[in-house]
C-alpha positions as CSV (number, residue, x, y, z in Angstrom):
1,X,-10.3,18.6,-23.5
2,X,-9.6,22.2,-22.8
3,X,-7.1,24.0,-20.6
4,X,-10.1,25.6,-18.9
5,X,-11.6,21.8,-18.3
6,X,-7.7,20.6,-17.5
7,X,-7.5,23.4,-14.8
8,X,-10.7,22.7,-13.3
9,X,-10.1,19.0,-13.1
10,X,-6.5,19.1,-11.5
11,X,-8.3,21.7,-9.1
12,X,-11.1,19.7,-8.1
13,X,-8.7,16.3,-7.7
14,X,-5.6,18.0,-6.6
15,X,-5.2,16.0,-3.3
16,X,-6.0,12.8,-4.7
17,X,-3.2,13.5,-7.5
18,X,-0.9,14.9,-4.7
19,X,-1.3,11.4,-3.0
20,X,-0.6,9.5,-6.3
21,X,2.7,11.0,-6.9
22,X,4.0,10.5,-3.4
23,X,2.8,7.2,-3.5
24,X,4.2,6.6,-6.7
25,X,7.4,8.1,-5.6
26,X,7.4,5.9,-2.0
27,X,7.1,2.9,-3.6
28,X,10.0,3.2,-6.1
29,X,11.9,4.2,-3.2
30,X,11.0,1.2,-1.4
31,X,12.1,-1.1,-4.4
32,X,15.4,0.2,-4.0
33,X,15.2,-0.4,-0.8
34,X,16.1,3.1,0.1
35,X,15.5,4.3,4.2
36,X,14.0,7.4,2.3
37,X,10.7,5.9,1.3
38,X,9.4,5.9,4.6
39,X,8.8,9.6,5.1
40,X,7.6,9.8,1.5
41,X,5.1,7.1,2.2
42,X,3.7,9.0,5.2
43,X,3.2,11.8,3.4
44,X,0.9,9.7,0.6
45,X,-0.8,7.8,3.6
46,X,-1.9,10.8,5.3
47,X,-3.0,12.5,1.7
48,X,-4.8,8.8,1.2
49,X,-6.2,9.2,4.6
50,X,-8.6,12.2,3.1
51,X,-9.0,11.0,-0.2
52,X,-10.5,7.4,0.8
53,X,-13.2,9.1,4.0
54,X,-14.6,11.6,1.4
55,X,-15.1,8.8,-1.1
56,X,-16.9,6.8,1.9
57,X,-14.5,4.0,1.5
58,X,-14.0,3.6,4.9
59,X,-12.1,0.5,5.2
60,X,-9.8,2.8,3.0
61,X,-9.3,5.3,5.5
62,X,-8.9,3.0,8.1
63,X,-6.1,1.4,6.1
64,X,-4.5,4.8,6.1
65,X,-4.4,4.9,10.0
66,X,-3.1,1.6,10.0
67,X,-0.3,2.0,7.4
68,X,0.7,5.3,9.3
69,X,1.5,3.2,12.4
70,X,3.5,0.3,9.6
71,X,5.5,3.6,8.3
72,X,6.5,4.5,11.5
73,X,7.2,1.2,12.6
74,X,9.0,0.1,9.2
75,X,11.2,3.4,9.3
76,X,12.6,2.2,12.3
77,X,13.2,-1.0,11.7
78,X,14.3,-0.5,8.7
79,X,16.8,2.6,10.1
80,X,18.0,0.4,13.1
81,X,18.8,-2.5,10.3
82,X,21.1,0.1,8.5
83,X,22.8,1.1,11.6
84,X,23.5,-2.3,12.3
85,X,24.1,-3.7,9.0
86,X,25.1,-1.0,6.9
87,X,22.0,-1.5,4.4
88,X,18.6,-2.6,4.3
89,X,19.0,-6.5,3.7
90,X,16.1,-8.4,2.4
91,X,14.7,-11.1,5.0
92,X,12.9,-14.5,3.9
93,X,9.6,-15.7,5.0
94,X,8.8,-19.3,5.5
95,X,6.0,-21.1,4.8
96,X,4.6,-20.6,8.6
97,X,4.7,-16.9,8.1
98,X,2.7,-17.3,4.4
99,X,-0.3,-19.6,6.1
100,X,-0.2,-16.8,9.5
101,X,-0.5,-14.0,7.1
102,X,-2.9,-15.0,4.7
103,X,-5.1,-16.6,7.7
104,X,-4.8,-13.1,9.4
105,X,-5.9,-11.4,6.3
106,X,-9.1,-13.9,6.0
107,X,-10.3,-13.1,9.6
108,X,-9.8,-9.4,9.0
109,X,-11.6,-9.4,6.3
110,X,-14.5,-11.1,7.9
111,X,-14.2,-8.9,11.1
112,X,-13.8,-5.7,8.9
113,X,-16.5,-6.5,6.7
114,X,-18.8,-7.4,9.1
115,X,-18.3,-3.7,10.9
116,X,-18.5,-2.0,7.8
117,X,-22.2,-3.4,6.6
118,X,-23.2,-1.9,10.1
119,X,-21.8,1.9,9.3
120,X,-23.0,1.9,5.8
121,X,-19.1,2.3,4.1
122,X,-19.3,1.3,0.4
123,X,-18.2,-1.9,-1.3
124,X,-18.4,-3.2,2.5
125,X,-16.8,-6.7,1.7
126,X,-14.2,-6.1,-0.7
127,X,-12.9,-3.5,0.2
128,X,-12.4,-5.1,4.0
129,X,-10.6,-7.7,2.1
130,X,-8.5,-5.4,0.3
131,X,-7.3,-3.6,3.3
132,X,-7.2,-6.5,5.7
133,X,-4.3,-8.2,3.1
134,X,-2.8,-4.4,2.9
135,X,-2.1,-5.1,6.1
136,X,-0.4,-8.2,6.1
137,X,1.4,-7.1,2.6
138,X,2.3,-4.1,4.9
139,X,3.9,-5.9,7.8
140,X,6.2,-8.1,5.8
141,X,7.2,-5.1,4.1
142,X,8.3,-3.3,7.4
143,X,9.7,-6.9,8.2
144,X,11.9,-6.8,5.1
145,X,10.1,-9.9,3.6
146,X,10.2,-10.0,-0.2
147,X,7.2,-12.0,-0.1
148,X,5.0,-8.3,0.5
149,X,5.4,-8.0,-3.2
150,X,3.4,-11.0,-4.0
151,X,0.9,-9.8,-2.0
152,X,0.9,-6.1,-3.0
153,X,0.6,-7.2,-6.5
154,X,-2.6,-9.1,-6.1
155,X,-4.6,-6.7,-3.8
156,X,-3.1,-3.9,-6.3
157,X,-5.1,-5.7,-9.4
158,X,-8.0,-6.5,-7.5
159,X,-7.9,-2.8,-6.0
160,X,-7.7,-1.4,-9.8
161,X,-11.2,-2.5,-10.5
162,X,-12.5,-1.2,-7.0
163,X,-11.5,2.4,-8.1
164,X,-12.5,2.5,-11.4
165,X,-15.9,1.2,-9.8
166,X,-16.3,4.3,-7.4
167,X,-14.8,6.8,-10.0
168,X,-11.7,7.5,-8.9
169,X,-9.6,7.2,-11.9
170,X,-6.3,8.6,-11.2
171,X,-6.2,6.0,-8.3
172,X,-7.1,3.2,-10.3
173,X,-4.2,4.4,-12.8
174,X,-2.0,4.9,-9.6
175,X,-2.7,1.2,-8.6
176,X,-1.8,0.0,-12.2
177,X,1.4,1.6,-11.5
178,X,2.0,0.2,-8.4
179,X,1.3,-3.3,-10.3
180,X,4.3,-2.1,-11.9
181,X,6.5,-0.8,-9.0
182,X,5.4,-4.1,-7.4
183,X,6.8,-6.3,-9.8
184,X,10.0,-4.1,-10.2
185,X,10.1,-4.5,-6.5
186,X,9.9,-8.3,-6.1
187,X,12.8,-8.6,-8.7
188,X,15.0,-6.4,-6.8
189,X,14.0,-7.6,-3.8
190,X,14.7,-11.5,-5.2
191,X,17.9,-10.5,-6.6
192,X,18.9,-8.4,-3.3
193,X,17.9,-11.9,-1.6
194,X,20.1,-14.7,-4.0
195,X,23.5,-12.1,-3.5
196,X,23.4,-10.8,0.1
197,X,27.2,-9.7,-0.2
C-alpha cells in the first residue's frame, strides 16, 4: 500500500476513524470508571450518528440518538453519585432486572425490526436486535450495573460480523476492541464490586 493510497483512504474514512478513537478512548474511560468518559462518549455518538445514516444502517443511527440521551443521562447520574459518594461505586443487578432487560431488548427488537423492513434500512432484523440490546447494555451502564458488560460483550461479537458484512472495516476492528475494553471492564467493574471500601 502506498502513502498516496494511505492518504486517500484516511481521507475518504476520516470521520468513521475520528469516531473509533473516541469511542475507543470513552470506553477505557468508562472501565475505570472515570466521570470523564461521558463527554468523550458523546463526542463518538454524535461522530457514530453520521457514520451509521450514510451507511443506511438506520437502526444504527437511531441507536446514536438514543445513546446521546443515555450519555446525558449517565453523566449525571454518574456526577450526582460522585458528589454524594465521593466516587463512581459499582451497583448490582438482580435477577428481576436481567429477565426486564433482556425481555425489553426482545420486544425492541421485534418493534424495531418490524419499522425498519418498512423504510428499506439494511440488515433490517439484526441490526434492530443489535441496537434494541445496546440499549438495555446502555441503561445498566448509566445505572452503574456491572452486568452492561455482559451484554456489551455479546452484541459487540455479534456486531463485528455486521460490519465486516457492510464494509466498514475499521468499525468491525473497533468492535473487536471494544470486546476487549468490555472484558477489561467487567473485571474492574467485578473487582470495584467484591471491595467497595
Amino acid at each position: 500500500m502506498t502513502w498516496t493510497a494511505i492518504l486517500h483512504y484516511l481521507a475518504a474514512n476520516w470521520l468513521e476513524i475520528a469516531g473509533t478513537v473516541t469511542t475507543v478512548l470513552g470506553i477505557w474511560l468508562s472501565t475505570r470508571r472515570l466521570l470523564i468518559c461521558w463527554p468523550v462518549v458523546l463526542a463518538a455518538d454524535l461522530l457514530y450518528l453520521v457514520v451509521f445514516y450514510r451507511a443506511r444502517l438506520f437502526s444504527d443511527a437511531l441507536l446514536q440518538i438514543f445513546f446521546v440521551a443515555f450519555t446525558l443521562y449517565g453523566w449525571f447520574h454518574w456526577w450526582r453519585g460522585v458528589l454524594q459518594e465521593g466516587e463512581v461505586r459499582v451497583v448490582p443487578l438482580g435477577l428481576r432486572g436481567w429477565l426486564t432487560g433482556l425481555a425489553a431488548g426482545a420486544v425492541g427488537s421485534v418493534l424495531l425490526g418490524w419499522l425498519m423492513v418498512r423504510i428499506g434500512a439494511a440488515l433490517p432484523h439484526l441490526d434492530a436486535t443489535l441496537t434494541s440490546y445496546s440499549l438495555v447494555a446502555s441503561w445498566w451502564q448509566a445505572r452503574k450495573h456491572t452486568a452492561n458488560w455482559v451484554l456489551w460483550i455479546a452484541v459487540d461479537l455479534i456486531y463485528i460480523g455486521e460490519y465486516i458484512y457492510k464494509d466498514l472495516r475499521p468499525t468491525a476492528l473497533l468492535y473487536a476492541g471494544l470486546v476487549l475494553l468490555a472484558m477489561l471492564g467487567l473485571r474492574d467493574w467485578r473487582r470495584a464490586a467484591a471491595d467497595p471500601a
